[in-house]
C-alpha positions as CSV (number, residue, x, y, z in Angstrom):
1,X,41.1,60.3,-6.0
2,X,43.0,60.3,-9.5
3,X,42.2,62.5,-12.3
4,X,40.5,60.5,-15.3
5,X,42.1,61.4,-17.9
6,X,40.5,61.5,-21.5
7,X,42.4,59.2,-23.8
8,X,43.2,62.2,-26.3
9,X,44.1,64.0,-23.9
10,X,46.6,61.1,-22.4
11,X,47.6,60.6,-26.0
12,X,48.6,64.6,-26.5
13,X,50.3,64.5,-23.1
14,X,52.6,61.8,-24.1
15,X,53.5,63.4,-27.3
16,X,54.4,66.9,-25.0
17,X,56.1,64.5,-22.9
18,X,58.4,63.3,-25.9
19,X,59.3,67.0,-27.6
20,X,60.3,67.8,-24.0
21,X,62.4,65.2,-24.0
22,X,64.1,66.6,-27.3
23,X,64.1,69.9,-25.9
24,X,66.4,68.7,-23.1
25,X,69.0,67.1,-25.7
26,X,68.7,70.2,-28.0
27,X,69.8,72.8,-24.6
28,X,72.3,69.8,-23.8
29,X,74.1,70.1,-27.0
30,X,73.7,73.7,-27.1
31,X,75.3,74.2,-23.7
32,X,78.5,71.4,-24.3
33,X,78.9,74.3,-27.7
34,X,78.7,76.9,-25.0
35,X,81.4,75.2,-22.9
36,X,83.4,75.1,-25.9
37,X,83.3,79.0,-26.6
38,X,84.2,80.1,-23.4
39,X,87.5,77.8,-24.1
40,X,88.0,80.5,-27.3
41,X,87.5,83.7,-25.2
42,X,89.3,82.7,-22.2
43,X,92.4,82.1,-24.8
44,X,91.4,85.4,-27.0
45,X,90.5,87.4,-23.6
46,X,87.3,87.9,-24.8
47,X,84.3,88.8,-22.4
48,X,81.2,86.8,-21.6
49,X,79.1,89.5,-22.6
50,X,79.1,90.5,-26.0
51,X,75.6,92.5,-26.8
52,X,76.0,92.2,-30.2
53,X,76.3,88.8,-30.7
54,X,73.4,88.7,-28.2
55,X,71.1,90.9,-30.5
56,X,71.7,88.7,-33.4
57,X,70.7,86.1,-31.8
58,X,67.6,87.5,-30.7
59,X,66.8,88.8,-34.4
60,X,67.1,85.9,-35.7
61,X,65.2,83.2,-33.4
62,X,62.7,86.2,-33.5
63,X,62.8,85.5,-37.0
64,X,62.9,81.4,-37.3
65,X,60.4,81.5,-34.3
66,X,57.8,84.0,-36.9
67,X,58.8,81.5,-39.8
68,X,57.9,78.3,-38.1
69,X,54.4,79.7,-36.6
70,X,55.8,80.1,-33.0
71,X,55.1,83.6,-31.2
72,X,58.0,85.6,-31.5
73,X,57.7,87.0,-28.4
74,X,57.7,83.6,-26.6
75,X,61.0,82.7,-28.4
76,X,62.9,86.1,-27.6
77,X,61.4,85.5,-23.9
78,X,62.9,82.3,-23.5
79,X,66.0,82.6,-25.4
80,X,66.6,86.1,-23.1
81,X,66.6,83.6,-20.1
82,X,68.5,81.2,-21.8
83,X,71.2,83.7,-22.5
84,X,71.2,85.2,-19.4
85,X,71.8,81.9,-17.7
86,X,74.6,80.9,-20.5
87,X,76.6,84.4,-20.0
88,X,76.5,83.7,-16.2
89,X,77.9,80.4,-17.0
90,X,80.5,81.9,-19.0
91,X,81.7,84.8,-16.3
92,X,81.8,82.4,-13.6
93,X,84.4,79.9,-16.1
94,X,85.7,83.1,-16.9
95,X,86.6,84.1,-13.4
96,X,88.0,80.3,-12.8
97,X,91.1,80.8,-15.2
């Protein structure tokens, strides 16, 4: 049996569907700039992990995220997980050269 689906709700659904959608490209383009860092600290000898770039960050998508209505504890908890995948990105090209 399918679920009958009010069309509000089908029309809100859709419109979740499309920001998704532009989420994906905004972490696509974010990662290819990732990508391009780690090309500056492998030729610097810099490390993948640098906490105070990483609390900058932080502060200021806590920031943005307060600014444009969104919790800033949501934005600090997925931007943590974000990072942490990204730095783990970045040791493992690290360890490749």
């Amino acid at each position: 049996m399918s679920e009958r689906v009010p069309p509000d709700l089908a029309q809100l659904r859709a419109e979740i569907d499309r920001v998704d959608s532009e989420l994906v490209q905004v972490l696509a383009r974010r990662q290819k700039l990732v990508e391009r860092v780690v090309t500056i600290k492998e030729r610097d000898n810099l490390p993948a992990f640098i906490p105070g770039r990483i609390d900058e960050v932080l502060k200021n998508v806590s920031r943005q995220a307060e600014d444009a209505g969104l919790s800033p504890d949501l934005a600090r908890t997925l931007w943590k997980a974000m990072i942490h995948w990204f730095v783990e990105l970045e040791e493992k090209q690290l360890k490749k050269s």
